[in-house]
N, C-alpha and C positions, 0 to 999 in steps of 0.2 A: 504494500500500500504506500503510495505518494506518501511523505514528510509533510506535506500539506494539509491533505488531508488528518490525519494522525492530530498536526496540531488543533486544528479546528473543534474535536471530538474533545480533546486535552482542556483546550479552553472556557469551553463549554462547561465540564465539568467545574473547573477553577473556580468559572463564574458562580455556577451554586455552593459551590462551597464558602465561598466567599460571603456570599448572599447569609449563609448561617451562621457564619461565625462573629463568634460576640467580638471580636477584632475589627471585622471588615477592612480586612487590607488584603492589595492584588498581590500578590509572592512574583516576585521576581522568577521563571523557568528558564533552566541552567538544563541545555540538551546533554546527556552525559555519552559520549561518542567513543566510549574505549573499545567497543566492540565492531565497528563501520571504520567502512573506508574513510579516505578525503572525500571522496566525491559526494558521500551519502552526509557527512556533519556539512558539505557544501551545502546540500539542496535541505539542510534546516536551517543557514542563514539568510537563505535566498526564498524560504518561508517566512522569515521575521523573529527569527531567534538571534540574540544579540548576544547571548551569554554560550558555550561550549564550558563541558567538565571532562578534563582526564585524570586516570587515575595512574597510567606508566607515564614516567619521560619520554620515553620514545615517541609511545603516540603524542604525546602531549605535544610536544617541540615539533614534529610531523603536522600536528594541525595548525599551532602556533606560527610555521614559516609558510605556509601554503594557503590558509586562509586571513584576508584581508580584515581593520577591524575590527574584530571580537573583543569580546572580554573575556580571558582564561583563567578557570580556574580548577588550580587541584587538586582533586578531591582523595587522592588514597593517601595512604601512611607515605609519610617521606623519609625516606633514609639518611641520617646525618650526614654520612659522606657523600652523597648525593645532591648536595642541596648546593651548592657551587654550580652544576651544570645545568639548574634550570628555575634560579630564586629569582633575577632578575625579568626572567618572561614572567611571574605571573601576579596576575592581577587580586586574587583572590585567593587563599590557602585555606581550607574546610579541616586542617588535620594536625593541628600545634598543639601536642599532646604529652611534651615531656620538654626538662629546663635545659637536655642535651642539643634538642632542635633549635631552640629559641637561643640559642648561645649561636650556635653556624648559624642562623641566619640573621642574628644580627653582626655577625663577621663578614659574611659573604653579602650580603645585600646592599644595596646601590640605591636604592629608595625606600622608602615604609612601605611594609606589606602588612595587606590587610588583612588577617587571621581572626580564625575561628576555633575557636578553641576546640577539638574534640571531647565529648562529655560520655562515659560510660556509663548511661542510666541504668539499663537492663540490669547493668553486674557483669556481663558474657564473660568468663575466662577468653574465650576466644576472639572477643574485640580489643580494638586497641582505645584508648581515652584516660582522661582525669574523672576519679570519682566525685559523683557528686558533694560528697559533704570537704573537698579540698578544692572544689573550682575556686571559689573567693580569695584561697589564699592563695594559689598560683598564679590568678590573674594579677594580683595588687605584688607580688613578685617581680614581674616583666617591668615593673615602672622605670627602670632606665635604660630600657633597651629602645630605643628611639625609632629602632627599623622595624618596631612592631607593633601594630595599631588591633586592638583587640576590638574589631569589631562585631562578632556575635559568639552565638554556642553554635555546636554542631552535634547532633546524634543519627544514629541508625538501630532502628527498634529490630529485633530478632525477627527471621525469616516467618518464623513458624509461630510468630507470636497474633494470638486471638485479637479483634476491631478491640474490646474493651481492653487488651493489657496498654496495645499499641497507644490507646489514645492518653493512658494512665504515665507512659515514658514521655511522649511528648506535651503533656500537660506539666510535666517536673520541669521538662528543660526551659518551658515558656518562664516558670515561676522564677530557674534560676536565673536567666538571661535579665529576667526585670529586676531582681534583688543586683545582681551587679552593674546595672544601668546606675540602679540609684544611690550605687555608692561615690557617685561622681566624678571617676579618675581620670585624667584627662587623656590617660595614653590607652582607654577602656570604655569607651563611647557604648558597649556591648548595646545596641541597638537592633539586632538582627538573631534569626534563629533560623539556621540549614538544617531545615529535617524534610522529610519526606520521600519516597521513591516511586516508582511506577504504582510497586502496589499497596502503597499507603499515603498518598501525597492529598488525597478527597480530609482525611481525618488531618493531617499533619497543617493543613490551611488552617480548618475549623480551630485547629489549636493555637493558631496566633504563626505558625510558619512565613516566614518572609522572604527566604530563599526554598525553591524545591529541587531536586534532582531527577530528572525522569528521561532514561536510557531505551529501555525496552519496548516503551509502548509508541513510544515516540519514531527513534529512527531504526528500532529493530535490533 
């Protein structure tokens, strides 16, 4: 199916979601292209998607030098030693999750980057994040690293997790995001919340979402 098409369906939905939630605000959609070619994340800018997410380097800098433009941003775990070969492409980081990161990138980084702090609501051994009862003090932590703008949370609710848990992870990270808003910091604006995916982004709006990620339903 056309990327056109897809988003039209996509939107549509947003729209009622929107419509319900005691928030009422549009979420920013962030096509997540790590599984498509160029040509396929092309014909979802050329739909009206301003936003791309990868989550390798490869593809990321692959879409990065090929498409005109965008706003990039990275959504997987990044690798310390890594973060040299692709801190200054991006626009947005969805995954500043330990004080090893935030150290290389504010080493390696050439402007402020705007980060999202990943948050491990679930608990998942098998995710990566800051737990929630330490986000506050990690955030108010970063205060001199100047190449790091703490602009929102970021979570991903378990695969196999039931509508009512899903909606119970991302009602936590809403409350945290606002508790560190109003702690005032100036290099912690936490204004934003990345949750959502293909198959949870209808609940992840309703829950005050501002940023969503949606890969699959989108470009396939």
């Amino acid at each position: 199916m056309e990327v056109k098409n897809n988003l039209a369906v996509i939107q549509s939905e947003i729209d009622t979601a929107v419509a319900e939630s005691p928030y009422g605000q549009q979420p920013t959609l962030i096509a997540v292209t790590k599984y498509v070619t160029i040509e396929r994340a092309q014909e979802a800018v050329d739909a009206g998607v301003m936003h791309l997410g990868e989550n390798r380097i490869e593809g990321f800098l692959d879409k990065k030098a090929h498409i005109q433009n965008m706003t990039m941003h990275f959504i997987g775990s990044l690798q310390t030693r890594k973060v040299k070969e692709v801190i200054d492409n991006i626009d947005y980081l969805h995954s500043l999750d330990r004080m090893s990161l935030a150290q290389e990138i504010q080493k390696r980084a050439t402007k402020k980057i705007k980060c999202f702090i990943q948050v491990n609501v679930s608990g998942e051994e098998s995710k990566h994040g800051i737990a929630p009862e330490d986000v506050q003090s990690f955030v108010q932590s970063l205060s001199e690293y100047d190449n790091i703008e703490v602009v929102g949370l970021m979570t991903m609710a378990p695969l196999d997790a039931t509508d009512d848990a899903i909606r119970t992870y991302f009602k936590q990270l809403k409350q945290l995001q606002i508790a560190v808003n109003a702690l005032g910091l100036p290099h912690a604006p936490c204004t934003e919340t990345s949750m959502g995916m293909s198959n949870d982004y209808k609940i992840a709006i309703e829950e005050g979402a501002t940023f969503i990620r949606i890969g699959t339903k989108l470009v396939g």
